[in-house]
C-alpha positions in Angstrom: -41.8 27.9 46.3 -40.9 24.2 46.3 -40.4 24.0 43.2 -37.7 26.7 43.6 -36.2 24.8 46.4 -36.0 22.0 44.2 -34.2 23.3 41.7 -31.7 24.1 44.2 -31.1 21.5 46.0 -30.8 19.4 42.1 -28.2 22.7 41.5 -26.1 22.2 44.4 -26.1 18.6 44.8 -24.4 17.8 40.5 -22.0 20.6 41.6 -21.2 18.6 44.7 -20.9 15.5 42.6 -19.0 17.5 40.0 -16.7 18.8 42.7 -15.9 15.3 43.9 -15.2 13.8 40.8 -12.3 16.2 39.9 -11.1 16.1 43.5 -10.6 12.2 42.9 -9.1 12.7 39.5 -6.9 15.3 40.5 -6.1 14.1 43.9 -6.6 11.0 44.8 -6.2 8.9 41.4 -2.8 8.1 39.5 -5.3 7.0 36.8 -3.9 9.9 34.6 -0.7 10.9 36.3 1.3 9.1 33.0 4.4 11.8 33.1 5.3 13.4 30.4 8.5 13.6 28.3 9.1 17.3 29.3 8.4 16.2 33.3 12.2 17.5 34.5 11.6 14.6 37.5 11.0 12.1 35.1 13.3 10.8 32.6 12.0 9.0 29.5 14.0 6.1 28.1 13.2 3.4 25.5 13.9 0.3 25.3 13.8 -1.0 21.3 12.4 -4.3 20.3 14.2 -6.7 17.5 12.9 -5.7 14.2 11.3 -8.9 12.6 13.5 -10.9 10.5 13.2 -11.3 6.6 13.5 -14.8 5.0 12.8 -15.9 1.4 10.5 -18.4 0.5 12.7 -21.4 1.1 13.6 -20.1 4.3 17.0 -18.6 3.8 17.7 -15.9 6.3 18.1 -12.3 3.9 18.2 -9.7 7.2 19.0 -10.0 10.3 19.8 -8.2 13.3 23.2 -6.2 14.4 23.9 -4.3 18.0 24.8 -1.1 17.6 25.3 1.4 20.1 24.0 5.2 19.8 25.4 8.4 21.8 22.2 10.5 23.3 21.8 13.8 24.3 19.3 15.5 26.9 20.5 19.4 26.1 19.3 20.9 29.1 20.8 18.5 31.5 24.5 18.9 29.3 27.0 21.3 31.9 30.3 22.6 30.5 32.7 19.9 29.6 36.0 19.5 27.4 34.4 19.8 24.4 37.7 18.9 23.0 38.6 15.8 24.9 35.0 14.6 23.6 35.0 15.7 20.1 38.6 13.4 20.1 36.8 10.4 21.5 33.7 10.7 19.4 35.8 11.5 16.2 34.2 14.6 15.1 35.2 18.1 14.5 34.4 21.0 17.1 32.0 22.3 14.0 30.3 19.0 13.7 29.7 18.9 18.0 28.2 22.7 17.5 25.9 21.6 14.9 24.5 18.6 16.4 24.5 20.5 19.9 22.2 23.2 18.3 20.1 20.4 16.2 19.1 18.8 19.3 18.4 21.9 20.8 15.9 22.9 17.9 14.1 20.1 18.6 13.7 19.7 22.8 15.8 20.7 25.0 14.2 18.4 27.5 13.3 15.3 25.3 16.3 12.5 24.0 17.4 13.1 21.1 20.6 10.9 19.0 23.7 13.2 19.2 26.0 10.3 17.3 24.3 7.2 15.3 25.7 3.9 15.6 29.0 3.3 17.4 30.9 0.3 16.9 31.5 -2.3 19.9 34.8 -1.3 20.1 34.3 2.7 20.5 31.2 1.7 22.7 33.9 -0.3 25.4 36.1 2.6 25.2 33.2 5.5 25.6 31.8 3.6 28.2 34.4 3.9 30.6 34.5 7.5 30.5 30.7 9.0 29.9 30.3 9.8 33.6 32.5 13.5 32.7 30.1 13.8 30.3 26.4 15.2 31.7 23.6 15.2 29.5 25.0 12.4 27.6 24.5 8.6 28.0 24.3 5.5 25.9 21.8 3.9 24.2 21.8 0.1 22.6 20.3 -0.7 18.8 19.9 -2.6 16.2 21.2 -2.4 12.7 20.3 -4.2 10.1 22.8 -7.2 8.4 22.6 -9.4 5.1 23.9 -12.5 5.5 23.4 -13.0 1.7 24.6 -9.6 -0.8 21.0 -9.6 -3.0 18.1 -8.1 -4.0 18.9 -4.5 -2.1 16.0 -3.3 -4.3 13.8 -5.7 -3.1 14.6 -5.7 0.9 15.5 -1.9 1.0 16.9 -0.1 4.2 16.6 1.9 7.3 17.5 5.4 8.3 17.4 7.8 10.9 13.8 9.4 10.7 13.8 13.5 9.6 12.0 16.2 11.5 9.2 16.0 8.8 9.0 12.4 9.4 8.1 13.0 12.9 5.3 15.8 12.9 3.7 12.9 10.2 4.0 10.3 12.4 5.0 11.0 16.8 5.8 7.3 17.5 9.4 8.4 16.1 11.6 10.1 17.8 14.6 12.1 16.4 17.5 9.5 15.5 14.9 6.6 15.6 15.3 4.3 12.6 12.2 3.9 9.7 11.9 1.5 7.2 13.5 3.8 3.8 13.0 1.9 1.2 12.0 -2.0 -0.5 10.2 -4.4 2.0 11.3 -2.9 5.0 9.6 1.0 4.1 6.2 -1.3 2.6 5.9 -3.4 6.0 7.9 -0.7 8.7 4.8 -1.0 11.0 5.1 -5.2 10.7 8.9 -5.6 11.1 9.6 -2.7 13.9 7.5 -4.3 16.1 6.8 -1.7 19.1 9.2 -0.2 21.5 9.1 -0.3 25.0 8.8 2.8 27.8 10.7 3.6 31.3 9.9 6.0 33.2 12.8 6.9 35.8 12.2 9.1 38.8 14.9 11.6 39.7 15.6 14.0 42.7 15.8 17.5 43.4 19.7 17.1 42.9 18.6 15.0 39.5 20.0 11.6 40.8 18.2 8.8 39.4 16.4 7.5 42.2 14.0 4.3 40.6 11.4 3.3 38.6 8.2 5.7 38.9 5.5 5.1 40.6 7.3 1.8 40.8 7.2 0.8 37.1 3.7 0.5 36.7 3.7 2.4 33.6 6.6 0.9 32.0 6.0 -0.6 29.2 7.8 -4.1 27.6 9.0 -3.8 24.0 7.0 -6.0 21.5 9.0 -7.7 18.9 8.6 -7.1 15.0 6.7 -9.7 13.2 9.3 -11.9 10.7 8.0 -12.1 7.1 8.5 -14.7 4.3 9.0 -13.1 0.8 7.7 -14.8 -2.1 11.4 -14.4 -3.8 13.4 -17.5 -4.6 17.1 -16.3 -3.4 18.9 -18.6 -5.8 16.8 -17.3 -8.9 17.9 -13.8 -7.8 21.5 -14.2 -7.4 21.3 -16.3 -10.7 19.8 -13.3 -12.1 21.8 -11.0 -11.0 25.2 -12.3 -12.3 23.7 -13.0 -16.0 22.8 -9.2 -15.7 26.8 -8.4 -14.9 28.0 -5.3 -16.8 24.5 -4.7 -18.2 22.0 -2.4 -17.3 18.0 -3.0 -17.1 15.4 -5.0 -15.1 14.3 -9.2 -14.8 10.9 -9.6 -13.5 9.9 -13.6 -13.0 6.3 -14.2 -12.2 4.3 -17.5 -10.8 1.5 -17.2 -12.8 -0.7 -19.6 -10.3 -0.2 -17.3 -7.6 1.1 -13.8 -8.8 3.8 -14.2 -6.3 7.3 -12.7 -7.3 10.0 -15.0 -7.6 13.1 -12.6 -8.4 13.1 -9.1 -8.8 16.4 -8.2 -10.7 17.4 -4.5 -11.5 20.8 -3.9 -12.7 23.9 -2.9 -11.9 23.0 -3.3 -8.3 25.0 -3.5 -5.0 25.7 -4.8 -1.6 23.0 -4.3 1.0 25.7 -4.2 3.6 26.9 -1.1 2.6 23.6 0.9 3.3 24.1 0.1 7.1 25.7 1.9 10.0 27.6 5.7 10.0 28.9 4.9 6.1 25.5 4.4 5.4 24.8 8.4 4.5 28.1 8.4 2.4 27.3 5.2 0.3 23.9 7.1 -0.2 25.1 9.9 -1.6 27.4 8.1 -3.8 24.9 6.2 -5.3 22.4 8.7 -5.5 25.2 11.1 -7.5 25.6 8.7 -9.8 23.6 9.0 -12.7 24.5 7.5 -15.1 24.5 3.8 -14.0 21.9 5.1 -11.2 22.0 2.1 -8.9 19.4 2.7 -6.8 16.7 3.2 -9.6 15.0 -0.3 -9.7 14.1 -0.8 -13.2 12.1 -3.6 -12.8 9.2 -1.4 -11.0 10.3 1.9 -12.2 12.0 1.7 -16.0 9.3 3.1 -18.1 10.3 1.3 -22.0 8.2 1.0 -25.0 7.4 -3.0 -24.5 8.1 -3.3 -28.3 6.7 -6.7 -30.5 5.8 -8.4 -26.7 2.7 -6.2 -27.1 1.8 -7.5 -30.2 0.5 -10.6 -28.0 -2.7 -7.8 -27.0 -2.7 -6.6 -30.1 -3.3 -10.1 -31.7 -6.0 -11.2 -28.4 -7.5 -7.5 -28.8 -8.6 -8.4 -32.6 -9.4 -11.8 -31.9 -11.9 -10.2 -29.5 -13.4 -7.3 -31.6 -14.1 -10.1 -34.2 -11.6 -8.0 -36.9 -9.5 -10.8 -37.4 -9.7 -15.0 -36.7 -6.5 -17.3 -36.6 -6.7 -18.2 -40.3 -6.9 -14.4 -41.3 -4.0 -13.3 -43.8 -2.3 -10.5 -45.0 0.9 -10.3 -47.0 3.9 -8.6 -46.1 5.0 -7.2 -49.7 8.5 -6.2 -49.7 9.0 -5.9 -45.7 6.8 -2.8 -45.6 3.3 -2.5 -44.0 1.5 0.7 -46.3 -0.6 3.4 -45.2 -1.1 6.3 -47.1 1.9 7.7 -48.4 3.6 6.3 -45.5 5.8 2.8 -44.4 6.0 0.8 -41.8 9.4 -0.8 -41.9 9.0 -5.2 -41.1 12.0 -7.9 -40.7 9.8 -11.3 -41.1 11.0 -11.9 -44.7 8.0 -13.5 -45.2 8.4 -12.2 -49.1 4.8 -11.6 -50.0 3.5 -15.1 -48.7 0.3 -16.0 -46.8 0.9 -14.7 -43.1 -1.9 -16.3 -40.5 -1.6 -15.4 -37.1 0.5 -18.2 -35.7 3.1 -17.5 -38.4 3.0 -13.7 -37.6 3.8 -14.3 -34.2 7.0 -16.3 -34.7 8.0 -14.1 -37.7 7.1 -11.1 -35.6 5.2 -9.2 -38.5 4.6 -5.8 -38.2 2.4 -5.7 -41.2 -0.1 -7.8 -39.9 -0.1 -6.3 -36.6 -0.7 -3.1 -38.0 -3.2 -4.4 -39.7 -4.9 -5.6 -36.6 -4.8 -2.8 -34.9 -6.3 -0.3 -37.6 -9.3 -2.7 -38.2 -9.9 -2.9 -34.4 -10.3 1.1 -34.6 -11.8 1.7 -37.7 -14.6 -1.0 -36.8 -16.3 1.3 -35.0 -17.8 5.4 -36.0 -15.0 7.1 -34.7 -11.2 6.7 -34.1 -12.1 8.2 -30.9 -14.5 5.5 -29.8 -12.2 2.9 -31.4 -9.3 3.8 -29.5 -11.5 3.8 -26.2 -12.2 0.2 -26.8 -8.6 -0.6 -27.3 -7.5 1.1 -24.5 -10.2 -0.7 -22.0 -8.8 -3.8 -23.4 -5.0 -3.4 -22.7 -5.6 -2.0 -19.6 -7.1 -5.2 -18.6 -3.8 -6.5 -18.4 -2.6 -4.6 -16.0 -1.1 -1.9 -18.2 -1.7 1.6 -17.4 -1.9 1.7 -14.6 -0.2 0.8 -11.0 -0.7 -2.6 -10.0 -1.2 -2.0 -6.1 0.9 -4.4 -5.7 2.8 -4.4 -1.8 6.1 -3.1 -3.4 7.7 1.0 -2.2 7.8 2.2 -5.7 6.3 1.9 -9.2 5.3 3.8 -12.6 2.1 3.4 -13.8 3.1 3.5 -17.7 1.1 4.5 -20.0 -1.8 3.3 -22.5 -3.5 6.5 -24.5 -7.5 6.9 -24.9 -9.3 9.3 -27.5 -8.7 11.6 -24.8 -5.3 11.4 -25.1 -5.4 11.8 -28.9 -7.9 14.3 -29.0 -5.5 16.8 -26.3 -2.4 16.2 -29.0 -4.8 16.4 -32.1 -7.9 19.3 -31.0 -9.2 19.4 -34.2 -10.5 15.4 -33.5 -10.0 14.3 -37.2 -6.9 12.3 -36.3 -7.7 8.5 -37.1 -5.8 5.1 -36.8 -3.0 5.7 -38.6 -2.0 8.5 -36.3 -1.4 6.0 -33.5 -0.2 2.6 -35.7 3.2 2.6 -34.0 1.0 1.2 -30.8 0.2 -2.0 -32.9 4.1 -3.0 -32.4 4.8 -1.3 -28.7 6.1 1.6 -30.0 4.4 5.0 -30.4 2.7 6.5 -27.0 2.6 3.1 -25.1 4.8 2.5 -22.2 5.5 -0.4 -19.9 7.6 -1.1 -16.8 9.1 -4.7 -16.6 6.9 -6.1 -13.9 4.1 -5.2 -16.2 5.5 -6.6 -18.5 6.0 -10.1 -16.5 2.4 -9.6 -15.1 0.9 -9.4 -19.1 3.0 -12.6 -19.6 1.1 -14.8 -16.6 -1.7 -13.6 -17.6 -1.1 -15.1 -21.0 0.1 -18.0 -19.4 -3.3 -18.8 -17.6 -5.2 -17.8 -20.4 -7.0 -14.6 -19.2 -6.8 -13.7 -15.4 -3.8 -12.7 -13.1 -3.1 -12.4 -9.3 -1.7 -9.1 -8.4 2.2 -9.4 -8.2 3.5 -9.5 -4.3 6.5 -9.6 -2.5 5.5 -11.1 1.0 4.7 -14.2 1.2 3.9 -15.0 4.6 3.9 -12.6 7.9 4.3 -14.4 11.2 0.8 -14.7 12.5 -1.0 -12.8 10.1 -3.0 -13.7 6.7 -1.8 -12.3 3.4 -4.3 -9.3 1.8 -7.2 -10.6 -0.3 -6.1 -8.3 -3.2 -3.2 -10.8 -3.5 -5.2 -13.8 -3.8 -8.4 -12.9 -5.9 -8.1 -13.0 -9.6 -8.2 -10.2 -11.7 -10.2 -11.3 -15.3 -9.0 -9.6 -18.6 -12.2 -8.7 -21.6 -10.8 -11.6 -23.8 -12.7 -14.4 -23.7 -10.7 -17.6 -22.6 -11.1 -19.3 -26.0 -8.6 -16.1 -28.1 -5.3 -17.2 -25.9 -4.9 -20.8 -27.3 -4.2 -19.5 -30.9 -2.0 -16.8 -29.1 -0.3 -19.3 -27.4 0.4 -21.7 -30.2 2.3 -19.1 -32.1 4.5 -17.9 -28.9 5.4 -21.6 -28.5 6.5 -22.0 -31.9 8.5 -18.7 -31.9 10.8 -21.5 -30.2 9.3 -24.6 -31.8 9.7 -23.0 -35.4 12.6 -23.4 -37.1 12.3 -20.2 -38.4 10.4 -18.9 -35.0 12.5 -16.0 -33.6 13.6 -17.6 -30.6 14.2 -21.2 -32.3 18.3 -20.8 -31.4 17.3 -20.7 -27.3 15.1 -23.7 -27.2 15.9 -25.6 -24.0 15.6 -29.8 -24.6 12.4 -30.5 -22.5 11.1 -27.5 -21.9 8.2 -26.0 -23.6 8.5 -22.6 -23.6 6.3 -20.2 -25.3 7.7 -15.9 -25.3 8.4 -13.5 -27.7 11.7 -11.5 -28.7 11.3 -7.8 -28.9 13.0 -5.2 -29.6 12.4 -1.3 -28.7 13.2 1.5 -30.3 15.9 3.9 -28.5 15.5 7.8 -29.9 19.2 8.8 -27.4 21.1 5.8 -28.3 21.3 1.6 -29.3 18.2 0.0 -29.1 16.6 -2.1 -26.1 16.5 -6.0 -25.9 13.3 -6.9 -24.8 12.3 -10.9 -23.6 8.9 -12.1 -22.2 8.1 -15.9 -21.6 6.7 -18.3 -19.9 6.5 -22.2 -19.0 5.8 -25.0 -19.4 3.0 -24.2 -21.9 0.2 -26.1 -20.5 1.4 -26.1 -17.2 2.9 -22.5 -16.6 5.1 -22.6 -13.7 7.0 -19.3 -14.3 6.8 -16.2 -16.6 9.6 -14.2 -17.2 10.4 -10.5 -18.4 13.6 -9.2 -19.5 14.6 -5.7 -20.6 18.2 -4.9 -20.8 18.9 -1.3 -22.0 20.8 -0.5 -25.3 20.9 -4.6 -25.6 20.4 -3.9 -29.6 18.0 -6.7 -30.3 15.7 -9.1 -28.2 17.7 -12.3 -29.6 20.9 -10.9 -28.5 20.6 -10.7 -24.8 17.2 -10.8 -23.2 16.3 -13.9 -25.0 19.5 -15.4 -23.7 19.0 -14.7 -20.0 15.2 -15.5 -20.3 15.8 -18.9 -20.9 18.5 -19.8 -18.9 16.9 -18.4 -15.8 13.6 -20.6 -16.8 15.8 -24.0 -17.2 18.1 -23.0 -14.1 14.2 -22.4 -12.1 13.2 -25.5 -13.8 15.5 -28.1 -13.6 18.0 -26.8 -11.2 20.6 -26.6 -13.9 21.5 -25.9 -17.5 22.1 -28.1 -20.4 23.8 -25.1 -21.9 26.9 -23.9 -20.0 28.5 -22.4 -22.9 25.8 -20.1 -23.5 25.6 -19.1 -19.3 29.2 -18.5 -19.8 28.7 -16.0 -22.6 26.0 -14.1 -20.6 28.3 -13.9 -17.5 31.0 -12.5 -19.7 29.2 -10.2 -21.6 29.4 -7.0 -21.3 27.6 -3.9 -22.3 29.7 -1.1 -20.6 31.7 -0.2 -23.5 28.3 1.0 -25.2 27.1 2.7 -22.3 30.3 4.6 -22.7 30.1 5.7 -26.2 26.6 6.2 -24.9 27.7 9.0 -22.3 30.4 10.8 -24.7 27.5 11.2 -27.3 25.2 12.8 -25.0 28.2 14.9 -23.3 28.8 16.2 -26.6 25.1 17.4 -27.5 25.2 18.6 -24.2 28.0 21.1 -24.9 
């Protein structure tokens, strides 16, 4: 029986305590009484911090901050108005009031929503004035972007008004909120927007304001973005940019010693400025239309091109490392044709049948002894299929292949084919090397993007490791991610680049090296001219480089589309933007002038009436 009255008493006494606890909660505590957004005697307002500022690497000022000034709707609290008289001061059509009534509707009738983005200062004086005949509308301050300098919109990006979709992914946005859209500002949104503050506004029965609830204690102050220093250098850009006038394609410039990006060109480009405030969705759509010059494809991260003879710098270090081949290994190259079987592979070294050694192959760019190469490094081993498996682990240590995770908003991964790959186009698994000889050259399957490109090259340049390419710099207050500072080792051994090397430096050194005509006077430069084959139109000029040779400062890739040959025009800009990052200047003005004025558009055009007419 005491036991039983035990139990009880323990019974009634946690139900007491139980009792108690919720009364305080409930009752007695404000510990959770936050209101909510749909509280009708609350109003919700925010108050948004200044998005961090973006500088580059020497410290000049890229974005910056702009007041703008946003109409805001409450749709429950709106009463009958002259929908006319406010469609005339807003500038908009009844149609367009309707529809943005009715969006704002759809998504809360009680929570703020954006009714008109981005007012100027002028309309803002002039609404002001007269809002109070208005109900259910107010005012609400923000800032917009600016670019002091009118570069690199690939690389910095945009804002824009988040979407309903945006919002059930992530609540801290609100409908007409701004996100990061694109470039640096989509990559670091959460760093730059910094955190936005909260008020919480009692009203009356009658809905009159009446103070701060609870008297402000959970108000919140807004916290202001973190400012971030890009690795870019903003006079390399521009420098960039105007060489690539008229010309379509991407410039990717490396610092081997660091993997940090120095300019990021993609061409034709345009103003930054004009992806800001209410012409913003119309400049958009303009550029997003067209496609044929497709302005806001960045084909430095996102042009996927065969890489052409660049690659036959891994197909030379792959052989070197599968023992197939050593530096004083020859071949001759008998009447500019490489034979296999009843087949040809076409060459242009006119070496005319005479010893060809590695260092003379790479600055007479010989297909015949590349293609050599590459069948020896497959045919070492049982089968083409494990062959081409050894191949592929090697080039992929290069970064090829595959996305570099690098801190940049978009990217193609390429491609570098396996005996899987082979063995899906050929079931019957009797296909061997000369199936796939084309890859000796950077034709066939393979496919590069320009940064990978520029990422192989610094790799070359510090003889066998590279640091993942990166945009940022430095964030206020915060240290840059270790995958930007470790090095990444390739499977050659150290001792294969210098023989590499040696013959990429005397593709300029050379009198007869492909590149001898852009030597720069005090500037050892070691790259290699290539030139891509184009199945819908003129071929692509491809350029990769780097200097100074022993001391590699820079690395360079340059792909400019339907450029014919690699000589032509990516050689050309290649070297002037290493002696303008170099010295400051060029020793060779009439050769920048030729670049500026140059001008590709008229091939583009009989580009587009060739393919209108297979078209039709």
């Amino acid at each position: 029986m005491k036991r039983k009255g035990l139990l009880i008493f323990l019974i009634l006494f946690i139900g007491v305590i139980f009792i108690f606890r919720l009364f305080y909660l409930q009752i007695l505590s404000s510990e959770y009484s936050i209101p909510t957004l749909n509280n009708s005697a609350v109003k919700v307002t925010y108050d948004y911090p200044e998005r961090g500022y973006i500088y580059d690497r020497n410290g000049v000022l890229l974005v910056a901050n702009q007041l703008s000034y946003d109409i805001m709707i409450i749709p429950r609290e709106v009463k009958p108005l002259d929908t006319l008289e406010f469609c005339n001061l807003l500038k908009i059509s009844k149609e367009d009031f309707i529809n943005k009534f009715n969006r704002a509707k759809r998504y809360s009738t009680r929570i703020p929503s954006t009714f008109l983005a981005q007012l100027s200062k002028t309309d803002y004086a002039y609404l002001q004035e007269k809002m109070y005949k208005f109900k259910g509308f107010y005012i609400q301050k923000r800032l917009l972007r600016e670019y002091p300098i009118s570069s690199a919109p690939n690389v910095l990006g945009y804002i824009s008004e988040v979407n309903e979709g945006m919002i059930k992914e992530n609540p801290y946005y609100q409908l007409g909120e701004l996100i990061g859209t694109a470039g640096v500002e989509k990559t670091y949104e959460e760093t730059l927007r910094g955190t936005k503050g909260v008020k919480f506004i009692q009203r009356d029965r009658f809905n009159k304001e009446i103070g701060p609830y609870k008297n402000g204690i959970y108000d919140t102050l807004p916290i202001h973005g973190k400012d971030i220093t890009l690795t870019i250098d903003t006079k390399l850009q521009q420098y960039g940019e105007a060489l690539m006038v008229n010309k379509r394609g991407g410039i990717v410039v490396i610092e081997p010693s660091s993997g940090e990006i120095l300019a990021l060109v993609s061409a034709p480009t345009y103003d930054p400025n004009l992806m800001v405030g209410r012409e913003r969705s119309k400049n958009f759509t303009k550029f997003y239309l067209d496609t044929i010059s497709n302005p806001l494809l960045d084909r430095g991260l996102k042009g996927e091109y065969p890489p052409g003879s660049p690659f036959k710098v891994i197909t030379a270090l792959t052989a070197l490392q599968e023992n197939v081949v050593t530096p004083s290994t020859v071949i001759r190259c008998v009447n500019n044709q490489y034979h296999y079987g009843n087949r040809t592979m076409a060459c242009h070294c006119n070496t005319y049948g005479s010893p060809v050694a590695l260092n003379k192959a790479i600055y007479r760019s010989c297909n015949s002894y590349f293609a050599n190469a590459y069948r020896k490094i497959i045919e070492k081993y049982p089968t083409s299929y494990e062959g081409m498996n050894v191949w592929s682990k090697h080039v992929k240590s290069f970064g090829l292949g595959n996305y570099l995770n690098n801190d940049l908003s978009v990217g193609q991964k390429g491609l570098v084919p396996d005996g899987d790959f082979y063995n899906k186009w050929y079931p019957n698994t009797r296909w061997t090397a000369t199936y796939s000889i084309s890859n000796s050259i950077g034709q066939g399957e393979v496919l590069t993007t320009p940064i990978q490109l520029a990422n192989m090259t610094a790799t070359v340049a510090n003889r066998g490791f590279y640091y993942t390419p990166h945009i940022v710099k430095k964030i206020e207050n915060e240290k840059l991610n270790k995958n930007f500072t470790v090095p990444k080792y390739t499977t050659i051994n150290k001792k294969h680049f210098e023989p590499v090397i040696e013959g990429l430096f005397n593709v300029f050194e050379n009198p007869r090296g492909t590149a001898s005509w852009s030597k720069v006077k005090g500037i050892e430069i070691c790259g290699k001219t290539g030139t891509a084959e184009n199945p819908h139109g003129q071929d692509h000029s491809i350029f990769i480089a780097f200097a100074p040779k022993d001391n590699p400062k820079i690395a360079i890739a340059v792909f400019v589309e339907n450029g014919y040959w690699g000589s032509r025009w990516a050689g050309p800009i290649a070297s002037l933007m290493i002696e303008k990052y170099l010295t400051g200047e060029t020793i060779r003005p009439w050769k920048e002038k030729q670049m500026f004025n140059g001008s590709l558009q008229e091939e583009y055009e009989k580009q587009l009436i060739e393919t209108t007419k297979v078209e039709k």
